[in-house]
N, C-alpha and C positions, 0 to 999 in steps of 0.2 A: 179347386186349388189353382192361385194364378199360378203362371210359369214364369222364369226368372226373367228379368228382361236382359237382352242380348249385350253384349257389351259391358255389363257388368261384374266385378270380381268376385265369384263365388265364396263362403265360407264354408271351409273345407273341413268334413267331419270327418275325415283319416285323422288316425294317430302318428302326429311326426317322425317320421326318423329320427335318432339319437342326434347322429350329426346335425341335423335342422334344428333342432333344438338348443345345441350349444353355439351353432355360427349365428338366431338371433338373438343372444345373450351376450354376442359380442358386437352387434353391429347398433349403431346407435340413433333414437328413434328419429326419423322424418331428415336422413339422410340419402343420397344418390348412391344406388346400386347396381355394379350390372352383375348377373348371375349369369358366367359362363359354361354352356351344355347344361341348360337348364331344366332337361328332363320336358316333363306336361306340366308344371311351372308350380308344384309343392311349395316349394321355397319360398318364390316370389310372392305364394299368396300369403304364407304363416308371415312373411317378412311385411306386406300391408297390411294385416291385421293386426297386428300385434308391435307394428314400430313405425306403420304409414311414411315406410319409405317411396319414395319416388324409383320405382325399379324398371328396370330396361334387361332381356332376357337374350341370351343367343345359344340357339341350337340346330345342330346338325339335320336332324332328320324331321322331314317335311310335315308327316301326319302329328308328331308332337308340337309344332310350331303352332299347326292350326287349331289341334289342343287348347294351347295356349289364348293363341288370340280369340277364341268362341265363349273366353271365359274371360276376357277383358283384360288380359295381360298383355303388356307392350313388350310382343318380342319375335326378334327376325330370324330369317334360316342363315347362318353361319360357319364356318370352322374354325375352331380355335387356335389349329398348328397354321392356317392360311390367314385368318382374316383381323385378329385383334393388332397388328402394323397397323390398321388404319385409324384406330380411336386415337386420340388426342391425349395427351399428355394428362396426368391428372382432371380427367374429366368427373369421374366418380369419385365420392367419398371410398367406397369399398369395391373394388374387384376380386368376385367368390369365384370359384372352381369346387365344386363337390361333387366327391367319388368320381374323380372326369382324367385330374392327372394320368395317372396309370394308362390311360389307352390312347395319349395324345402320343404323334411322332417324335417332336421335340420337347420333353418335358423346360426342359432349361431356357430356352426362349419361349415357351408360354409364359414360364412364371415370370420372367423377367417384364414380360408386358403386362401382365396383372400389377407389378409391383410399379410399374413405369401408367400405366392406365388410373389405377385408386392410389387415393393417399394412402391406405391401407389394403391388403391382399388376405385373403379367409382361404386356406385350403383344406378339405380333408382327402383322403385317403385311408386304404385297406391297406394294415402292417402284415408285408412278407416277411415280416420274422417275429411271429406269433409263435409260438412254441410248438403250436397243433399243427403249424405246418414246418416245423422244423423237422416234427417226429415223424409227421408223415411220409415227409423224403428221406430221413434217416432208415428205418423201418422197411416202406415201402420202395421205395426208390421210383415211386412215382412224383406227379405231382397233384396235390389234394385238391378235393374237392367236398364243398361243404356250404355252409349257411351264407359263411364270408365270401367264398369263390365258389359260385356255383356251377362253371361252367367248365367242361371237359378243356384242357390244354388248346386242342385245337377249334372253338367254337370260343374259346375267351377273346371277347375286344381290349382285354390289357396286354400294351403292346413294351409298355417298360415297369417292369416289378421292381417297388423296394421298400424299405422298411424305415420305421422310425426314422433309425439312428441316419438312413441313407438321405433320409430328406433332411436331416438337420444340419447336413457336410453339403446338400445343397442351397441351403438357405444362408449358408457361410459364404459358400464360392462364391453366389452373386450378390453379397454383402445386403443381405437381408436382415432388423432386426428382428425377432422372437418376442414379440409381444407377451403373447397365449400362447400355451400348449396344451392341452388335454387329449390324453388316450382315455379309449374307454374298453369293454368286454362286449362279450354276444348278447347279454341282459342289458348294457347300457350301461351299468353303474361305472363311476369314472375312476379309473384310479389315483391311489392317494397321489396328492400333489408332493410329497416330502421324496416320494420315488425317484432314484436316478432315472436317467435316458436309458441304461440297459436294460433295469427291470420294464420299464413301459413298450421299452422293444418285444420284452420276451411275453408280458401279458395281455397289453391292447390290443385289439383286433382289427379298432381306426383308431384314426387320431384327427384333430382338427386345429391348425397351428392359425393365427393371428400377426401378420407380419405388415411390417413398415420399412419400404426402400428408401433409399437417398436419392431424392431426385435429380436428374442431372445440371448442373451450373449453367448460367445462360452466359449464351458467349455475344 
């Protein structure tokens, strides 16, 4: 059996994640991507297989970078609350964040540079106001732990929790529009799109929004 050659992008026989799935369903093929905290680079590769985007990846920690690059992906060690000031103005068609919000320091000036970075911005997130963990603080009076959050309180990297409805008062304040929105459950299945924002609050478990800033006037 040959062995792959080095530098080459793998095709990846994992089964995507839900959210992988619907952010390359909204990103459009043989466009510029950068996939911010990009894990061991999932994304980046469903996203060249399947839409031959031109992707550029930034993440935090060092052994996933090299992850990364051992498998042919273009992507450097970064931090998202420190380092995305330096990209340029609309350089990418799309600037993603998934499952990353939640544990960044400044949610609100990431996103603002995602939106200021791509013509368009893909985020997802875990909704803290799932039902299951409404009841489990109601209830309990702790805080849950489960398939969505797996991680004891204090061993969790989410450092700002919020929910649906919370991101969508954030995507208001810095005048972001709402492209997409899709929540989904712990199976994946989406829900109905006819759904208010409260019901998608109380059953999604993520969600994955599709957003467009206004870029700023040239002076």
């Amino acid at each position: 059996m040959n062995a792959p050659v080095t530098g080459q992008i793998l095709k990846s026989a994992k089964i995507p994640r839900v959210d992988h799935e619907l952010i390359a369903e909204m990103v459009e093929a043989g466009s510029r991507v950068l996939d911010v905290g990009c894990g061991d680079g999932e994304l980046l590769q469903l996203l060249s297989e399947r839409k031959g985007v031109d992707g550029r990846g930034v993440e935090l920690q060092r052994d996933k970078v090299n992850a990364c690059v051992a498998h042919g992906l273009s992507v450097i060690q970064g931090d998202a609350d420190r380092d995305l000031d330096n990209y340029p103005d609309q350089a990418f068609d799309y600037a993603i964040l998934s499952l990353t919000i939640q544990a960044t320091r400044q949610p609100k000036n990431v996103l603002e540079n995602l939106l200021r970075i791509g013509r368009r911005a893909i985020v997802s997130f875990p909704n803290f106001g799932h039902w299951q963990v409404r009841t489990k603080l109601l209830f309990s009076g702790r805080m849950p732990v489960n398939d969505n959050l797996p991680d004891e309180w204090y061993l969790t990297p989410n450092a700002h929790l919020c929910t649906i409805r919370d991101f969508a008062d954030l995507c208001e304040l810095v005048h972001a529009d709402v492209e997409r929105a899709v929540a989904f459950n712990a199976s994946g299945a989406r829900l109905p799109i006819k759904w208010s924002l409260s019901m998608q609050n109380l059953f999604g478990e993520k969600a994955v929004f599709l957003l467009r800033g206004h870029p700023a006037p040239h002076r």
